[in-house]
Structure formats: structure tokens, C-alpha cells
N, C-alpha and C positions, 0 to 999 in steps of 0.2 A: 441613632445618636452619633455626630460625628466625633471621632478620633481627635485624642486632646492634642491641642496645638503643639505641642511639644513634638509630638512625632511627628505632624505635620512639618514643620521645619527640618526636621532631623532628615523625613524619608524626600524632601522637596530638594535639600542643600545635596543628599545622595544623589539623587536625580541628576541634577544639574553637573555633580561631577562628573556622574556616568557621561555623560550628554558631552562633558567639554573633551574627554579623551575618546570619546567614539568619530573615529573618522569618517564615518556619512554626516555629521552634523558640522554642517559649514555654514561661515557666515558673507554677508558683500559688502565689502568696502571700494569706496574707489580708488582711481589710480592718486589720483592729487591727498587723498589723506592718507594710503598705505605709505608715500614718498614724507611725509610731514613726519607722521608717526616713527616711521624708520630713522629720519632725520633725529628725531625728538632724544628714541630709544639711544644712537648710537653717544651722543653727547651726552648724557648719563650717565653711560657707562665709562667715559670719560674723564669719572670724579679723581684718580688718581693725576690727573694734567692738572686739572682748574687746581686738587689741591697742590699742587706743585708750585702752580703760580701767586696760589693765593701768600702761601707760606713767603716766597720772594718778594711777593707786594707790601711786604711789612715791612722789611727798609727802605720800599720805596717810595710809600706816601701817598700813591693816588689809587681812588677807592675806584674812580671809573672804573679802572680796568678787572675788579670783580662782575660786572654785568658786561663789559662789552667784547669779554674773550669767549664766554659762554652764546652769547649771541652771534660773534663774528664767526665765531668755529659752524652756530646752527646751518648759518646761512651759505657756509661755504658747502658742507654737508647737504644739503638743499639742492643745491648748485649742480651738484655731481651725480647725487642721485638723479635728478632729472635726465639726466642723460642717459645715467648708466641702466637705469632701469626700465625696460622694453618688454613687450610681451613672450611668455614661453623662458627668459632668462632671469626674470625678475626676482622669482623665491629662491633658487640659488645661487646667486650672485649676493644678494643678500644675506638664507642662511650661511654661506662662507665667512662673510664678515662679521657674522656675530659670533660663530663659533671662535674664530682668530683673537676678535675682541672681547672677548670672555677670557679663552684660556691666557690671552697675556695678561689683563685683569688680575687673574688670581697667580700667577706666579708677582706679579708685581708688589701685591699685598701683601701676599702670604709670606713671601720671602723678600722679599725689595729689592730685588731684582730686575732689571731692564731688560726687555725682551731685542738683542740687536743681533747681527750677524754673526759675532764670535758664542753668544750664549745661544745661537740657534745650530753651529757648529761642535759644539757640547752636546747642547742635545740629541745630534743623530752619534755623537759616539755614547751614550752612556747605553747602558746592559741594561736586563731587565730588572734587575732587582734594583738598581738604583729609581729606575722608575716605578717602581712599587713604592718605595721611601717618598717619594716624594707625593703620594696622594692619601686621603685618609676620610672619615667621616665628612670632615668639613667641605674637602675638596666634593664629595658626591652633592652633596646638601646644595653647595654652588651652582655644580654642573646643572641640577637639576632646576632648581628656579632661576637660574641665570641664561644657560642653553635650552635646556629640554623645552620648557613654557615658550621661551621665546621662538622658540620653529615650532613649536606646538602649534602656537599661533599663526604664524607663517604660513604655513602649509595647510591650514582650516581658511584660510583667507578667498572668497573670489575676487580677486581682483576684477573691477568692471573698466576697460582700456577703451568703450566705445568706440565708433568708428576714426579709421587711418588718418581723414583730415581734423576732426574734432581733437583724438589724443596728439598729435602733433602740434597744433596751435597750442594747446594744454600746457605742453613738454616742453615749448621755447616760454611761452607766457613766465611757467615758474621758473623756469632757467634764467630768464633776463629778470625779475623779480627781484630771486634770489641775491645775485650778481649785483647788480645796482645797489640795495639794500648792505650790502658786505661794501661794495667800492666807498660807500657812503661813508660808514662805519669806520672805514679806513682813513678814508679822505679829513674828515672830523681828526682822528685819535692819532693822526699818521707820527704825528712829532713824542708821542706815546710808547705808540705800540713797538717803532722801527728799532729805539733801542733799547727795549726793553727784550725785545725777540732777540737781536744782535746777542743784548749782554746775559740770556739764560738760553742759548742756543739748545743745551742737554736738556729742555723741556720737550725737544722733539719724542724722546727716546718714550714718553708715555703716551703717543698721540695712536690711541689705537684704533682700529688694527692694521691704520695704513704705514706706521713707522715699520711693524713685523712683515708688513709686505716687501717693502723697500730693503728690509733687513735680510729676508732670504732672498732676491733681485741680485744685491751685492754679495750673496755668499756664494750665489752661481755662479756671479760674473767672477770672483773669485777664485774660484776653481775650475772655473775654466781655461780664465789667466794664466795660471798655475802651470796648466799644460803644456802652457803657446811658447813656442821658442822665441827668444829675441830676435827680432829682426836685423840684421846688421845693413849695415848702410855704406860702409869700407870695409875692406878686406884688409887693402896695405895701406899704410898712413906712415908719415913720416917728415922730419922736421928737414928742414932747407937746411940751417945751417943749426948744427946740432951744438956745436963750442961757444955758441953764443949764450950771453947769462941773461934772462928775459924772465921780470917777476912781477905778475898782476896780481892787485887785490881785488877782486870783484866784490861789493858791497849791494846786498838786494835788501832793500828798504821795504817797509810796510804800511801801503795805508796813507803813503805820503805824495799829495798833490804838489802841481809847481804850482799851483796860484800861490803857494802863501811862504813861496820862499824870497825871501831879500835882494839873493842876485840876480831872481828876476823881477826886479820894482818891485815886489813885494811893501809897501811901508806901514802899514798896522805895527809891525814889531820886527826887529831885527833878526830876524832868524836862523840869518846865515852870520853870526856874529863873528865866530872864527874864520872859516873858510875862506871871507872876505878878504882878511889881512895876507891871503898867499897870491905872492902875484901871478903864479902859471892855471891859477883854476880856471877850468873851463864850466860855463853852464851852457846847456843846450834847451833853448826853451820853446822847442818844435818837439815834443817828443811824448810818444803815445803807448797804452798798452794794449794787452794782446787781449786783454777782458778784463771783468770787471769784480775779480773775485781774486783772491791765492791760489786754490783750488785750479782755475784754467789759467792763470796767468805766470806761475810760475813753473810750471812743466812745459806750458807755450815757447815761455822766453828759452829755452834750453834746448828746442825741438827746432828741426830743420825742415820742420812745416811750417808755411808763414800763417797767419794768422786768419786768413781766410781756410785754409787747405788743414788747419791744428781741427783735434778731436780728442779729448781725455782718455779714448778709448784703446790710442795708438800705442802698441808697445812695440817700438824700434830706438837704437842708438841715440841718443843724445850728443851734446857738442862735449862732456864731461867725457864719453865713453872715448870718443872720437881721439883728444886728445891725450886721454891717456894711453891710448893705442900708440900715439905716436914718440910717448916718453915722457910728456909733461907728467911733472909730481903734482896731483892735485889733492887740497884737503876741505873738506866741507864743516865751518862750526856753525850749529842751528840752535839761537835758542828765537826760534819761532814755534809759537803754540800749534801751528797745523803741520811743523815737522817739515819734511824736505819732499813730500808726493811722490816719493820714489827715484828721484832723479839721482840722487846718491846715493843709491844702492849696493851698487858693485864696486865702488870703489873703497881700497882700503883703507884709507885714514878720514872718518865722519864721526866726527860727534856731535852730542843733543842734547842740550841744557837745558833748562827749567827757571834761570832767575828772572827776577824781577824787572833787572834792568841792563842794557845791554851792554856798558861800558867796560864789564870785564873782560868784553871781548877782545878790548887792546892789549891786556897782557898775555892771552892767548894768541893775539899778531905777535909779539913782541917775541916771547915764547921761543915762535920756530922762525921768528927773523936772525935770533942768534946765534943759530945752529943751522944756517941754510948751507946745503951743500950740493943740491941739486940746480942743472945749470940752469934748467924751464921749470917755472913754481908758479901755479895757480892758486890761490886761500881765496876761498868763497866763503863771504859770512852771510848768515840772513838772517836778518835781524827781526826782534819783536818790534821796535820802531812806532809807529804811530797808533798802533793797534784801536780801534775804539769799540764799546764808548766811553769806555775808563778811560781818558788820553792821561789824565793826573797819575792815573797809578804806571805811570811809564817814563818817569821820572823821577828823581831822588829831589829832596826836598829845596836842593839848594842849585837847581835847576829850574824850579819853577821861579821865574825870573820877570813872567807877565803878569799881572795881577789885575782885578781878580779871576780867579780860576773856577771852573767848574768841576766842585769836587764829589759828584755822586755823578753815577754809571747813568740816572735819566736825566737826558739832555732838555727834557721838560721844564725841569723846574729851574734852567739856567738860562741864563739872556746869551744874545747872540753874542755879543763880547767875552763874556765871561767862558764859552766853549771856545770858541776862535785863540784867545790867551793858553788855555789849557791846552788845545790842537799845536798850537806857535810852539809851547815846552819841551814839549815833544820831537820838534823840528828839530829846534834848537839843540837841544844833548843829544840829537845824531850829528849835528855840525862839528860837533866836540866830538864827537868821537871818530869821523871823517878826519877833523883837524888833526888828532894825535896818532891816527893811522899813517897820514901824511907825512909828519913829522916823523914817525918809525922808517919810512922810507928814503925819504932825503938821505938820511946819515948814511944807507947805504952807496957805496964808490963805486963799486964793483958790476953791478947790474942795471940792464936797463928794466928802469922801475917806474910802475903807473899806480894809481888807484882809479876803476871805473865805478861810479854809484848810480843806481835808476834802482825806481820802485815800481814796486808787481803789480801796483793800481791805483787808483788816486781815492777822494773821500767827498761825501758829501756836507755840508756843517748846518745845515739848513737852508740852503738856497731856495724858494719855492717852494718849502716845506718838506724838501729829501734831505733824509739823514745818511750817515753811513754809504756804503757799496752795495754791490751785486746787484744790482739791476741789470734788464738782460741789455747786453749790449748796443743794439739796434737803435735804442732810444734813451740810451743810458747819458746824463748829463756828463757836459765836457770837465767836469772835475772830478768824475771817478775815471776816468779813461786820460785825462793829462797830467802827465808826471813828470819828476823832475830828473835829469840827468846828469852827473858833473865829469868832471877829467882831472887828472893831476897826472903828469910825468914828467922824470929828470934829463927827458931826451927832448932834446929843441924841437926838433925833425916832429913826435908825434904831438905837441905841443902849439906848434903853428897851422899843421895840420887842422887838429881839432879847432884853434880859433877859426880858424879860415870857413870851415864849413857850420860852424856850430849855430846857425841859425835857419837851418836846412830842416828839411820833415824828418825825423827818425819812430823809428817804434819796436820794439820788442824786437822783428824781424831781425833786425839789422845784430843782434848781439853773436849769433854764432858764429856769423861771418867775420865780424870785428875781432872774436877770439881767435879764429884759425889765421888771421890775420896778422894778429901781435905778434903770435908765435914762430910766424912762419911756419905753418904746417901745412902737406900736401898731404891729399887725399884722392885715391878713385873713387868715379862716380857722379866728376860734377859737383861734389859739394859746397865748394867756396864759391862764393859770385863775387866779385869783385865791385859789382854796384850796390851793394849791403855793407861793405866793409866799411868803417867810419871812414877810417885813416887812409883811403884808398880812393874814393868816388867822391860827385858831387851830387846825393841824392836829388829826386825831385822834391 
């Protein structure tokens, strides 16, 4: 008589487990579906991103982008594996990123917490017992159906990689597959996705486990940094003529292209409203950046690397360091959101603001114009400036002077005018605040007085379907890399000067030399070139 069904199932479901944690029992899958499935798994696990974005999709209105980040992430994921995964490295390379992408996972959830560089630097200082606190029932229960099963699996797996020319055809096949299918995706959604990425950039911080990679990457290169001594680049420096009274404002704009300024033809909208009305302004409308980001372009502009020969990685002297070696009083005020890159660092007067809008920065000009006592005065502002793709929120209400404006962060749901007006607004109250920086200076007698402005990279507004910056250089359109640059001084001499040449090529290059140049400052080592200097040469 057979055994009632009940224990049949009981002693069948035992079986089976026994069988799934006994490692002689393996199964074959192939290479093209263990790469799917992996793909499949790691987006999944993922759900703290999508819910991320989901949550921010709710002020923003468009439901596409619930299926097409989930899809564009699979394929990009698709993409990589193909490559990454080869025979003999394939299960560890993989268990590694599951284990990374699990335990960020669960600190994420558990505590909502973001796994980046400084919380990965935390964690190699805490003690044991803090790390005892911080795991419990819940965390093992995870561990286990989240790591355990999943390399469980892993590692019962035969990968079948058949033969070197067969997997290789395979391995480009779904590489280029993949790739097209994501280009596409992108190509379609670009006017979407670009700034809606731009405008929730801290979506990165849950992209696991490759942000946790990235995160401990920079916390080496960090500490490594840490170590490295500064390179210096002068030993002695020293001004020509020291009793002379010599006082720049360097003004570093953001985000802001010359197509859409006024005094160069610009006619959409007046942009350059004030500035106009000074008769000594100069615009230079040859004039390019060192890249196509903040991040390289304003540690470039500062570096006595030209633009070819610059690398984010370089830690040596800057034209800041340079010239306060040689006595210039310099002050740095930053209310830009990416901060000053370092380039401000060692000097003693820098501060860093948070508002909204940049105009108070003229009563901080103003500030230590009335108690200047120093004969050489550098004031470097950097401004929040055009920033996008909020351009609205970069302007006080009565600024916004073009209408109508586009006033949500997606440049989707606005017409080409309507961003272009909102972009101008922006222009515009930096003109205004140029113009009353100017104004602070004229009244000075005393000093030869300039204000120089150029910005760190230009923008895209939709041209061809690109929004925003950063694209890699090489093939980066001429309006994220053409910027604008202006002049103002109460000295005839560097005022004809600059007319004279101001429709010459300039680019980032030309800034540090321009600086040692106003000042009169000498340096060993070669540092000034003379054909970089504005007010000196006649570039090509």
C-alpha cells in the first residue's frame, strides 16, 4: 500500500532541499541566459533607485520614465556583463557584486543611508561592538535569501561558454544588442531623461553596487592624495613693482554660453541689458573652455596645464597659490553648489554660501572694497549663475523679465522659447550683478581696477536634442565649450588693449597668464608666457 500523499510531498519537498544545498548537484545553463539572468537579478535589487526615482516622478509628470529607467538600467547592465563576464572569472566577478549589492541594500533600507565614500570611511573606523549594533535577526534572514541563495546558485551553475569562436560572436552579438537597444531608448527619451538625471543627480548614491565601487575608488584615491605632497611650481615669486595699487574681480560664471548674450548679436532677448549701457566693456567672442563640466573646468581654468596637458588628478600649485606667494591678498566667495574643487584651499580668506541667488554677492564686493588696504587685491566670486535645469529657480521673481518662462526642472514639458526665456533670466541678473560690481569699482581713484568674467562651460538648450553639459569633449557641441568673456577697467592702457585683440581665439589657457600679468608678477620656472597673456600678445 503506498504511503499517503502527505508524506510523499513532505519526504519529496525534503529531497529536493537536500539536493538544492548538496554541492555535487549542479545544474547547465548557458552563457547568454546566466548574463540575462544576472542582468535581470541585479536590477531588482535595485528597487531602492527606481523607488527613488519613482517618488521624484511625482512632481514630474511623466509616467514613461517608470518603464524606461528600469529597462534602460537592464540593458546597460546587459552591456557590461557581456564583456565583463569570461570564462574561469565569471562567478566571482559576479558573486562580488552581489554580495556589495545586497549589503548596500540593506544598510540603505534598514537605515537610509547611502553607501558613498565618507560612510565607507566610517565604516573601516568603527569597533567591533558597533558593528555588532548594527546587525540583528533581520539582517541574517537577508543575508540569507538575498546573498546565501543567490551564490548558492551561482556556484551550482555550469556555465556552457562553448567554443572561443562561437562564445565570442555571442559576447559582441549581445553587447551590440544590448547597446543599440539602451542608445535607442535614450535617443527616443533624451529630452527626458537628460534633465531629469542632471536635476536628481543624488540618484546615483543608490545605483548598486557600482556607486559602492566608485565610492571606495575615491576613498583610495583620497588617501592616497592625503599623502602626496604638493607639488610646487615656484619657489620665489615676486611682484615688479610692489607700491603699485592693482585690484581684480575675477567673476567665474556657470553654465553660461556666449550664444545667448546680447553683446554678442545675441537678439532673442536682451541679456546683456545693463552692461550695455558702459562704454569701456569689452566682450570677447572667440573664447573657449578647458571642458565641459565644473568639475574639469574650473580647476583647468586655474592650472598651468593648458588644456590639452590638464588631468583632475594633478595636485600641484595653482595661479591662486602662485600669486599669493608673491603678496597678492586673495579672497575666494563661492556660493556655487559644486564648491571651489580644491583650488581654494590653502588660502586664508574663502567662503561658501548656500543662497539662492547670487546678488548678495555685491555687498560682499562692496564689503571689502571699503576697507581695502592691501595694494595687490584679487576677489574671485563663483557664482551659482545659470546653473540648470532649474534656470527659474536662479532668479528672484523680478528678474524674470522674459516671458514665458519654463518653470519645472523638466525641460520636457516646455517649448523651446519658453526654456531659452527662462536660460536669458539667468543671463540677465548676472549682467546686473556684473553691472553693480562695476559700478563698485569706478568710484574707486586710487587703484588700477578691472573686473574679468568668463564661464567654466557653456549649455546645451535643445539644439539637436542635447540638453545641458558634460558631454565628453571631443564631440561635445559648440555651445557647451563656447563661452562668454567680458572686461572692464579704469586704465585706458588695458582697455584699448583688450579692444584691440578681443576678437582673437582665447580659452581657459590664457587665464593664468592674464593673472600674472595684471599684477606684474615674476616667477621661476618659466611660468608666464607672454603669448597667453591677454593684455600682452596677439593670440592666434
Amino acid at each position: 500500500m503506498p504511503p499517503p500523499p502527505t508524506n510523499l510531498t513532505s519526504h519529496s519537498a525534503f529531497s529536493l532541499l537536500l539536493s538544492f544545498f548538496n554541492p555535487k548537484q549542479t545544474f547547465k545553463i548557458s552563457w547568454l541566459s546566466f548574463v540575462l539572468l544576472s542582468s535581470l537579478f541585479l536590477t531588482c535589487m535595485n528597487f531602492k533607485l527606481f523607488s527613488y526615482i519613482y517618488k521624484s516622478l511625482n512632481s514630474q509628470g511623466d509616467i514613461s520614465l517608470f518603464i524606461i529607467f528600469p529597462l534602460l538600467y537592464f540593458c546597460l547592465i546587459t552591456s557590461f556583463f557581456a564583456l565583463l563576464f569570461v570564462p574561469y572569472a565569471t562567478k566571482i566577478l559576479l558573486s562580488c557584486l552581489i554580495i556589495i549589492a545586497c549589503i548596500s541594500q540593506y544598510f540603505m533600507n534598514t537605515y537610509g543611508i547611502p553607501i558613498d565614500y565618507q560612510m565607507l570611511d566610517n565604516a573601516l573606523k568603527t569597533d567591533t561592538k558597533e558593528i555588532k549594533e548594527l546587525f540583528s535577526i533581520s539582517s541574517l534572514l537577508y543575508c540569507l535569501f538575498l546573498i546565501c541563495l543567490p551564490l548558492l546558485l551561482v556556484f551550482k551553475a555550469q556555465i556552457e561558454f562553448f567554443s572561443l569562436k562561437k562564445h565570442l560572436m555571442l559576447k559582441f552579438l549581445t553587447l551590440f544588442v544590448s547597446l543599440s537597444l539602451a542608445m535607442i531608448i535614450f535617443a527616443c527619451f533624451s529630452k527626458t531623461l537628460m534633465p531629469f538625471a542632471r536635476n536628481f543627480k543624488e540618484m546615483r548614491v543608490f545605483n548598486a553596487p557600482f556607486y559602492q565601487i566608485y565610492s571606495a575608488q575615491k576613498l583610495i584615491q583620497l588617501k592616497l592624495n592625503s599623502q602626496r605632497e604638493l607639488t610646487p611650481l615656484s619657489k620665489y615669486v615676486s611682484l615688479k613693482n610692489p607700491m603699485d595699487k592693482n585690484l581684480l574681480v575675477l567673476v567665474i560664471g556657470e553654465t553660461a554660453r556666449a550664444q545667448n548674450f546680447s553683446l554678442n548679436s545675441y537678439a532673442k532677448n536682451p541679456t546683456n541689458l545693463y552692461t550695455s549701457s558702459i562704454p569701456d566693456i569689452v566682450f570677447f567672442p572667440n573664447t573657449y573652455a578647458c571642458g565641459t563640466s565644473t568639475a574639469v573646468s574650473l580647476p583647468c581654468m586655474f592650472s598651468f596645464s593648458t588644456q590639452s596637458q590638464f588631468s583632475t588628478n594633478e595636485f600641484q600649485e595653482n595661479i591662486l597659490d602662485i600669486l599669493n606667494k608673491a603678496g597678492v591678498t586673495i579672497t575666494w566667495l563661492d556660493n556655487n553648489s559644486g564648491k571651489d574643487y580644491g583650488i581654494a584651499k590653502r588660502l586664508e580668506d574663502s567662503l561658501f554660501f548656500t543662497q539662492d541667488y547670487d546678488g548678495f554677492l555685491i555687498q560682499e564686493v562692496k564689503k571689502r572694497l571699503e576697507t581695502l588696504s592691501d595694494n595687490h587685491r584679487l576677489i574671485v566670486l563663483h557664482l551659482q549663475g545659470s546653473h540648470g535645469p532649474a534656470y527659474y529657480k536662479r532668479v528672484p521673481k523680478e528678474f524674470q523679465k522674459f516671458l514665458p518662462t519654463c518653470e519645472t526642472n523638466n525641460l520636457s514639458l516646455c517649448s523651446s522659447k519658453e526654456i531659452y526665456n527662462a536660460y536669458d533670466n539667468t543671463i540677465l541678473y548676472t549682467d546686473y550683478i556684473l553691472y553693480n560690481l562695476i559700478k563698485e569699482l569706478s568710484e574707486l581713484k586710487d587703484y588700477k581696477s578691472a573686473l574679468l568674467y568668463l564661464s567654466d562651460h557653456g549649455e546645451s538648450l535643445g539644439e539637436n536634442g542635447i540638453y545641458l553639459h558634460g558631454m565628453p569633449y571631443a564631440f561635445a557641441p559648440k555651445t557647451q565649450i563656447h563661452i562668454p568673456m567680458m572686461f572692464w577697467s579704469n586704465d585706458s592702457l588695458l582697455n584699448n588693449l583688450a579692444r584691440a585683440n578681443q576678437n582673437k581665439k582665447y580659452s581657459h589657457d590664457n587665464l593664468v597668464h592674464t593673472l600674472l600679468g595684471f599684477f606684474n608678477a615674476e616667477a621661476e620656472g618659466n611660468l608666464y608666457t607672454q603669448d597667453l597673456d591677454i593684455f600682452a600678445t596677439n593670440p592666434e
